[in-house]
BALUMNU-316654 format. One record per residue (C-alpha): x, y, z. Coordinates in steps of 0.05 Angstrom, whole numbers, plus 5000, padded with zeros to 4 digits. Example, Ala and Ser with C-alpha at 12.3 -4.5 7.8 and 13.67 -1.06 7.14 Angstrom:
BEGIN
524649105156527349795143
END
This chain:
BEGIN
500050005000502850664978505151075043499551535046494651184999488450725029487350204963492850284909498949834913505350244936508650224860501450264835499549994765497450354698490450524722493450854779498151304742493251534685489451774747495252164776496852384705490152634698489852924758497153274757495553544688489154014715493554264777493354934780500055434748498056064797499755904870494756404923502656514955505557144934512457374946511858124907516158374959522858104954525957884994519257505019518657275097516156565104515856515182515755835218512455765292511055255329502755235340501055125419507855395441506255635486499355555476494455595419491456275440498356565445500456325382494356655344497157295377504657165359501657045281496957565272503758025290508757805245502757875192502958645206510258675218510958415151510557685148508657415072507656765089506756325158508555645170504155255210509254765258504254115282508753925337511253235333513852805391519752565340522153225305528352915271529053445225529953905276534154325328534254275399530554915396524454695362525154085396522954435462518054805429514754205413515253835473511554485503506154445453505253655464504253835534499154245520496053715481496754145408494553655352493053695270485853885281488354425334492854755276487054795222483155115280487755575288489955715204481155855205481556335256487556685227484956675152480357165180484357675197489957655140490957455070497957245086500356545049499055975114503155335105502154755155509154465165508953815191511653065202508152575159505452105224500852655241497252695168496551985172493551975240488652485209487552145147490252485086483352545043481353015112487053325117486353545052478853835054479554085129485754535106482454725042475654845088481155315138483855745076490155375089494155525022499254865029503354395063510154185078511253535098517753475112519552755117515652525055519052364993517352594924517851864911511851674957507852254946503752074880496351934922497952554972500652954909493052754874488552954942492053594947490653774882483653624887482854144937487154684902493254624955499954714942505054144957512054474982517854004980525354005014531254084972537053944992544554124974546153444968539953284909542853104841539953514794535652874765532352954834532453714838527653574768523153184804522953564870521454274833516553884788512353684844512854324872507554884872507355594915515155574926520955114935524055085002530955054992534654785052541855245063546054645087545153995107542853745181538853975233535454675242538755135275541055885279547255975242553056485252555256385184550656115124552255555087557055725019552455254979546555594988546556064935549555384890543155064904539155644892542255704818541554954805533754944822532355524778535255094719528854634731522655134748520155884747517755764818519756254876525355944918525055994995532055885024531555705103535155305156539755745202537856375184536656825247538357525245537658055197544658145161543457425137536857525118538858105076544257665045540657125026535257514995540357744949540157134914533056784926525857054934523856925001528756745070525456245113526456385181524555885243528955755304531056445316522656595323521956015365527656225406524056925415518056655440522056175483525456795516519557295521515157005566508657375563511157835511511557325464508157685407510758425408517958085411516457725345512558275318519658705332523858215297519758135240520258905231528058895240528958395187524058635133526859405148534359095143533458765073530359435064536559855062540659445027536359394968536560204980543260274984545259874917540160314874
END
């Protein structure tokens, strides 16, 4: 059985791929994420951390500071991918017993208030706990915009790929500086909305330094697709978001947010809302400067 399909066979047979064919050949060339400003901010928090009121809050500010898109975080109890940072945030979140259907919730509540691109970022175990056919309509039904799963393979993706698709969702996928570009093809092909481009390989993190091979990547995904490239993983303060946005359309920025809200206790939004500002105004005046 295919990883997150419920009849086809996991390699599926001709039947199955004329549907995903058919399917993959009406999805939509116009993703509902803009990033007109450039550099864009895709910002990453952790929902329930430290609870899901507060996180509404902590949203709904780096919106007005400036924010062009939001990821979602579903805390996981096994964030591999991640940092000690966003480890802890999750652990927090768990304790406050934060699931899927609390995160669409919340993406409902928010869609109200802005028109800012909302990405639920997430481990695959979660989605599958859900059920990926609801997944699918609930975050359509939220004006959710698109997912990220991050441990799910282009490879397996085919049925979640097809359900997405179905409900006009964008499918963001990892690349890495260690794809081939045979894979980079695929990746950006299954793509829509953006590519999250992943500055070095490992855990996130803040960074002192960014990775050398970042803007490398950046070039080599461009060779495959017109789509808007986010570059994230261990950027956390504003010279480095400037830099990077030299050379890609949106920074991703995650831990150094989480870390904020880890720090400000009770002033968890108006310390995001203040970093926000300071990055956007510092990309600011070094696109000023160079005109």
């Amino acid at each position: 059985m295919d990883k997150v399909g419920k009849a086809e066979p996991h390699r599926g047979g001709a039947e199955t791929r004329r549907k995903a064919k058919a399917i993959m050949s009406k999805v939509k060339t116009t993703s509902r994420i803009s990033f007109a400003a450039k550099p864009a901010l895709v910002a990453y928090v952790t929902c329930g951390d430290p609870d899901i009121a507060t996180t509404r809050e902590i949203v709904l500010a780096a919106c007005r500071a400036g924010a062009d898109v939001i990821e979602l975080g579903v805390p996981f109890s096994d964030p591999v991918a991640d940092g000690p940072v966003i480890q802890r945030a999750s652990e927090r979140a768990l304790k406050q017993g934060t699931s899927l259907e609390d995160v669409l919730r919340l993406a409902a509540e928010v869609r109200k208030e802005t028109d800012a691109g909302l990405i639920v970022f997430t481990y695959l175990n979660p989605i599958l706990r859900f059920g990926v056919e609801r997944f699918c309509a609930e975050a359509a039904k939220a004006g959710v915009d698109g997912a990220l799963i991050t441990d799910l393979t282009v490879e397996e993706a085919s049925d979640y790929r097809r359900m997405m698709a179905a409900h006009n969702l964008d499918t963001v996928f990892l690349a890495a500086p260690t794809s081939p570009d045979q894979r980079l093809k695929a990746i950006t092909a299954a793509c829509q909305g953006f590519v999250y481009a992943v500055s070095r390989t490992g855990i996130t993190g803040a960074q002192k330094q960014l990775a050398a091979d970042a803007q490398g990547l950046v070039k080599r995904i461009r060779k495959f697709t017109a789509l808007p490239v986010a570059v994230g993983f261990g950027i956390s303060n504003a010279q480095q978001f400037a830099e990077v946005g030299q050379f890609a359309d949106a920074v991703a920025v995650g831990s150094a947010i989480v870390q904020l809200i880890e720090q400000n206790p009770g002033n968890e939004a108006n310390a995001v809302e203040g970093f926000v500002r300071s990055l956007k105004a510092g990309a600011s005046s070094v696109s000023a400067s160079q005109n």
